[in-house]
TORNUPA-626494 format. One record per residue: residue in three letters; x, y, z of N, C-alpha, C in turn. Coordinates in steps of 0.001 Angstrom, whole numbers, plus 500000, padded with zeros to 6 digits. Atoms other than C-alpha are relative to their C-alpha. Layout:
<recs>
ALAXYZXYZXYZ...
</recs>
This chain:
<recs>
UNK500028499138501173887922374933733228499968501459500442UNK500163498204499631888630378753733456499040500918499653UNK501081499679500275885970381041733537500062501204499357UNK499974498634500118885314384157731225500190501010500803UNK499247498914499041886369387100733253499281501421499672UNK500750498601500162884189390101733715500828501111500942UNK498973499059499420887109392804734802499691501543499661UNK499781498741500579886547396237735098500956500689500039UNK498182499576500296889914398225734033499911501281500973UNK499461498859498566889642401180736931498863499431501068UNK500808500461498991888447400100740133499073501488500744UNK500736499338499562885548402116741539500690501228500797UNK499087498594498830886551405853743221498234499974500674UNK501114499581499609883738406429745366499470500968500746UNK500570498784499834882345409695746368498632500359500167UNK501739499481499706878842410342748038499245498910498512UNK500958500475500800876541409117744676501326499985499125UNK499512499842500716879152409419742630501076498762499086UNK499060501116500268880906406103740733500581500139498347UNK499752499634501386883280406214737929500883498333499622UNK499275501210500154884650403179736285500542499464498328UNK500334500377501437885631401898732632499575498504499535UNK500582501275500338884642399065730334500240498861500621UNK499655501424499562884411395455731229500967499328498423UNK499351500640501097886987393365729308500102498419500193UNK500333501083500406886122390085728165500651498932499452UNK499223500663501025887466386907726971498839499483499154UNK500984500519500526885314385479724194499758498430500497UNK499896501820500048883696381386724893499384500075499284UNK501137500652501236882147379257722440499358499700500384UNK501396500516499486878624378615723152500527499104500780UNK500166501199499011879478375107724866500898500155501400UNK499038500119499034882481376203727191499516501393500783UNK500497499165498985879969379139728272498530499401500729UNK500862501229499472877303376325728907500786499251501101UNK499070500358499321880130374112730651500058500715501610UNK499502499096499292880961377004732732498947500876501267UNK501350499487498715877636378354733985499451499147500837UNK500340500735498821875893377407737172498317499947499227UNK501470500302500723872552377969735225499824500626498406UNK499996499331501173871725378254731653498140499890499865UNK501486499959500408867891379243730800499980500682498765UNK500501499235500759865218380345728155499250500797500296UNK501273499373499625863215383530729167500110500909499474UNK500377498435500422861633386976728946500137500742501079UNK500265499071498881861852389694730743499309500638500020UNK501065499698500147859073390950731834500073501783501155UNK499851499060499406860437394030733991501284500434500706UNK498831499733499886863236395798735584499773500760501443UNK499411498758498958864224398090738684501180499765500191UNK498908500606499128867122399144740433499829500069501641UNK499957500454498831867813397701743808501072500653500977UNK498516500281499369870162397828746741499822499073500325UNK499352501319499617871853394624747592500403500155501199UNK499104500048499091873759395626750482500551501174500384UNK499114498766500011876384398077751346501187499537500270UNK498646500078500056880447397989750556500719500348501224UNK499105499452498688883234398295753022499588501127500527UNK499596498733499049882899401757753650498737500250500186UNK501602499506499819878898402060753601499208500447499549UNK500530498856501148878049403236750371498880498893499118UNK500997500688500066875167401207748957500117499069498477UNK499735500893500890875705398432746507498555500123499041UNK500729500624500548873530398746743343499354499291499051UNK499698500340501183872117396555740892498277500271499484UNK501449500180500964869584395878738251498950499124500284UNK500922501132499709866688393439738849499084500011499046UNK501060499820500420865307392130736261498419498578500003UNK501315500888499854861714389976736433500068499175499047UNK500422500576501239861755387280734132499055499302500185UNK500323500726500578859566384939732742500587498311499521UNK498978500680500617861255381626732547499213498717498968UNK500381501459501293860692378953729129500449499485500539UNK499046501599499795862956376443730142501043500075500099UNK498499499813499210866162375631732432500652498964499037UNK498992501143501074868563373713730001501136499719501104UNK499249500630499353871017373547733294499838500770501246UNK499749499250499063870650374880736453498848499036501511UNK500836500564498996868516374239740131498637499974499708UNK501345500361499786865543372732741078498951501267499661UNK500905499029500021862396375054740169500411501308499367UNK499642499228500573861708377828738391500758501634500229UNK499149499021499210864203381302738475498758501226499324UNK500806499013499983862014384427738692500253501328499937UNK499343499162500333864532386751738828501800500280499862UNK498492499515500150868217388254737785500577501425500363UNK499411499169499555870423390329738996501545500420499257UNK498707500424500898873466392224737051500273501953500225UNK499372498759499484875464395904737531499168501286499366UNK500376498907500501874017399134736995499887500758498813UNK499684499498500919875535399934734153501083499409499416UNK499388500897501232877661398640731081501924500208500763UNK498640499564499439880873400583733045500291498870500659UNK500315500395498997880101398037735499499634498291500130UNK500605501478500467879614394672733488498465499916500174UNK501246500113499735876172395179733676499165499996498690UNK500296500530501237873717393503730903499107501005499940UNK501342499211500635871148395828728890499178498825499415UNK501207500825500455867966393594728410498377500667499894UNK501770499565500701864687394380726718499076499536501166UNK501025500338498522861964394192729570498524499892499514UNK501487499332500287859045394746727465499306498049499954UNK500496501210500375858226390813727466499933499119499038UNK500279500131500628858442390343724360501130499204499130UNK499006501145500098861808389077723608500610498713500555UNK499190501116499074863475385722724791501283500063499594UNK498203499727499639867219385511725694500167498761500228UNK499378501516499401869210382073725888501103501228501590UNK499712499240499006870805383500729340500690498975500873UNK498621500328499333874172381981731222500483500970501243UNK499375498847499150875073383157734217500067498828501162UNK499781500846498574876082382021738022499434500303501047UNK500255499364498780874843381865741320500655500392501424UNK499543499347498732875814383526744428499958499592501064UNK500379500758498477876249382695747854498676499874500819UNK501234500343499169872636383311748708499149499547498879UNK500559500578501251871544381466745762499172501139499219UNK500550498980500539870450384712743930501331499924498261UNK499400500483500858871614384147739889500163501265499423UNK499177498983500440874006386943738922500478499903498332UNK499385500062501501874706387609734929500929501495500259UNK499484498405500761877249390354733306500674499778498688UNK499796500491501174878647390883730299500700499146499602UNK499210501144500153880881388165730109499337498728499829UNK500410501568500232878444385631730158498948499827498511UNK500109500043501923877193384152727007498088499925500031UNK501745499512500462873419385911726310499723500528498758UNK500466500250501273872152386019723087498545500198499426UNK501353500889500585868458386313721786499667499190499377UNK500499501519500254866774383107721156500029499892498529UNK500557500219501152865897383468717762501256500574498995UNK498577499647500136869880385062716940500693498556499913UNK499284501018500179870748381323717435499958498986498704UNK500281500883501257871128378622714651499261498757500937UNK500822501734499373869131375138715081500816499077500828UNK499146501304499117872271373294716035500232500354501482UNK499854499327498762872950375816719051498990499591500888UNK500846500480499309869264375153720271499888498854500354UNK500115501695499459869254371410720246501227499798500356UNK498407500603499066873349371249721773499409500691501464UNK500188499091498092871558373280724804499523498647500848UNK500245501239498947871755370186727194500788499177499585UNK499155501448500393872878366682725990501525500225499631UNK498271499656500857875435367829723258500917500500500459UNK498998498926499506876827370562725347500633499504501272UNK499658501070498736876970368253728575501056499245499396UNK499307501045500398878669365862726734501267500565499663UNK498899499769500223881570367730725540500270501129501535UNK499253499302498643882248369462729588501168499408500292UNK499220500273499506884797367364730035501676500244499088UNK498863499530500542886740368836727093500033501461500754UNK499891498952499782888035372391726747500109500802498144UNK500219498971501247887412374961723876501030501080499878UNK498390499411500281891128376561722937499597501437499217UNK500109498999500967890295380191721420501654500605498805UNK499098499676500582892737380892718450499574501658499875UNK500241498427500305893063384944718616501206500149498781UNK499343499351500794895831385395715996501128498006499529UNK498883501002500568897875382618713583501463500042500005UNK500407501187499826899923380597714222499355499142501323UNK500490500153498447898295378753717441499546498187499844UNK500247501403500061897534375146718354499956500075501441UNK500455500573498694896472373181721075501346499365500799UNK499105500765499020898423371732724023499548498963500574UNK500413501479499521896471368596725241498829499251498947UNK500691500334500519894600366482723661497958499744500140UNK501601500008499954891075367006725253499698501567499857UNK500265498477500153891250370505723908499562500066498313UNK500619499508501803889570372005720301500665501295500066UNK499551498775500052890883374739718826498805500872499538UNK501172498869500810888185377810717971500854500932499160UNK499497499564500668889458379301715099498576501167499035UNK501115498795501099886343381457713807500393501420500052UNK499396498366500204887955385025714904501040499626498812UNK499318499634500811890773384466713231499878499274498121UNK500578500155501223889061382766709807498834500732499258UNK501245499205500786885883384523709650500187501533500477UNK500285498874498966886231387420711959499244500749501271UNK501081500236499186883805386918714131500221498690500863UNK500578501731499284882842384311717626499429500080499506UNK501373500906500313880045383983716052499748499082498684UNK499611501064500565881204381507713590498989499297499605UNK500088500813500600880947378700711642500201498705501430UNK500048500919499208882067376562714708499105500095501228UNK500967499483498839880281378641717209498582499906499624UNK501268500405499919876967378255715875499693498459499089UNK500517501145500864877104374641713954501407498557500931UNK498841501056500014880152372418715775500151500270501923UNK499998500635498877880548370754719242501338499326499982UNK498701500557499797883840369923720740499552498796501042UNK499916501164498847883189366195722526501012498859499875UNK498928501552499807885267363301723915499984499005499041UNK499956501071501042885678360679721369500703498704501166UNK500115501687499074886082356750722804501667499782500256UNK498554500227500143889986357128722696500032501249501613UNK500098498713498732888976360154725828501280501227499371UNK499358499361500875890978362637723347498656500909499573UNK500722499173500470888595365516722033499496500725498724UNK499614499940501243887447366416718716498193501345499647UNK501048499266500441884998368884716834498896498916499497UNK500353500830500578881893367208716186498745501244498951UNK501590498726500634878574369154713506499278498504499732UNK500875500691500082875498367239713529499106500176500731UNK501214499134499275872213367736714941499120498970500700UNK499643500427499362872124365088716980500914499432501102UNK498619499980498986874626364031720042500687498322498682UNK499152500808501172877301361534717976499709498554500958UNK499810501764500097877573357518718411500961500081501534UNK499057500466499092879099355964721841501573499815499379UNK498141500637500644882082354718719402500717501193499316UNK499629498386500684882367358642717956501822499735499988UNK498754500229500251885757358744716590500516501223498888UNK499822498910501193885835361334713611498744501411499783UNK501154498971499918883940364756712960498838499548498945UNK501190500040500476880546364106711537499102501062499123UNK500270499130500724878415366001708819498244499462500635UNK501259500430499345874417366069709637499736499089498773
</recs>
């Protein structure tokens, strides 16, 4: 499955302290195919921030990012034991996430890890505050959302549009409501049906082994 794409549109000039860069450009996923997609999905707080250096770039100029301290509720997919901290770009130029540090909020939080197992977010990955989600979103975080990885989530950006295989859904909430953040995106699950063909399912439970048609709760 292809992964959202955190691209920034001018590549870094670099000059003593000096970095210039523009926005990150994004593709939108639907909650489950940015579940799917991540190496870890958690619930936490953040409980603090600095910035760091990581390293230093080809030429010797000092790589840096954000660090922030969380707090973690609960891993809905990711490694053994709990994650303590994240790491993500300086600044928004830079794909880099703005998160509340004061403790006090929780974040559903998607992101991947790195070659030295250190778990990297930016804006591309699908973060949200907790309490921003609907009920069905919270209870598809695991089972439901596992269960439909082996489809794929088709974004419709403009009519007319359709799918090309059959273990694909189409997301049609930009171009019906105007918004990802939908009607399918927060209430509907794309999983395999018993024919291994793919289908939208809504219900607030994971569907029947013999699942065959979309479901109402």
């Amino acid at each position: 499955m292809s992964r959202s794409r955190c691209v920034p549109l001018l590549l870094l000039v670099l000059c003593g302290a000096a970095e210039f860069a523009e926005a990150c450009s994004c593709s939108p996923e639907h909650p489950q195919q940015a579940y799917c997609n991540a190496d870890v999905v958690i619930r936490a707080k953040v409980v603090g921030q600095k910035e760091v250096v990581t390293g230093n770039d080809v030429y010797g100029y000092p790589i840096k990012m954000i660090r922030y301290d969380i707090k973690q509720i609960k891993m809905f997919k990711g490694p053994d034991g709990d994650i303590d901290a994240i790491f993500t770009g300086p600044s928004s130029a830079l794909c880099g996430v703005n998160l509340e540090s004061s403790g006090q909020k929780e974040y559903l939080i998607t992101g991947n890890m790195d070659s030295n197992g250190t778990l990297r977010i930016n804006l591309c990955d699908y973060i949200e505050s907790w309490e921003s989600l609907s009920l069905t979103q919270k209870k598809s975080l695991g089972q439901r959302y596992q269960m439909g990885c082996d489809c794929k989530v088709v974004q419709c950006p403009t009519i007319p549009c359709s799918i090309n295989d059959p273990t694909e859904c189409l997301w049609t909430d930009w171009v019906l409501e105007g918004t990802v953040q939908g009607t399918q995106a927060q209430h509907y699950t794309c999983i395999k049906r018993s024919d291994s063909s793919c289908a939208w399912y809504r219900g607030s439970t994971p569907p029947k082994r013999e699942f065959m048609d979309i479901e109402d709760p």
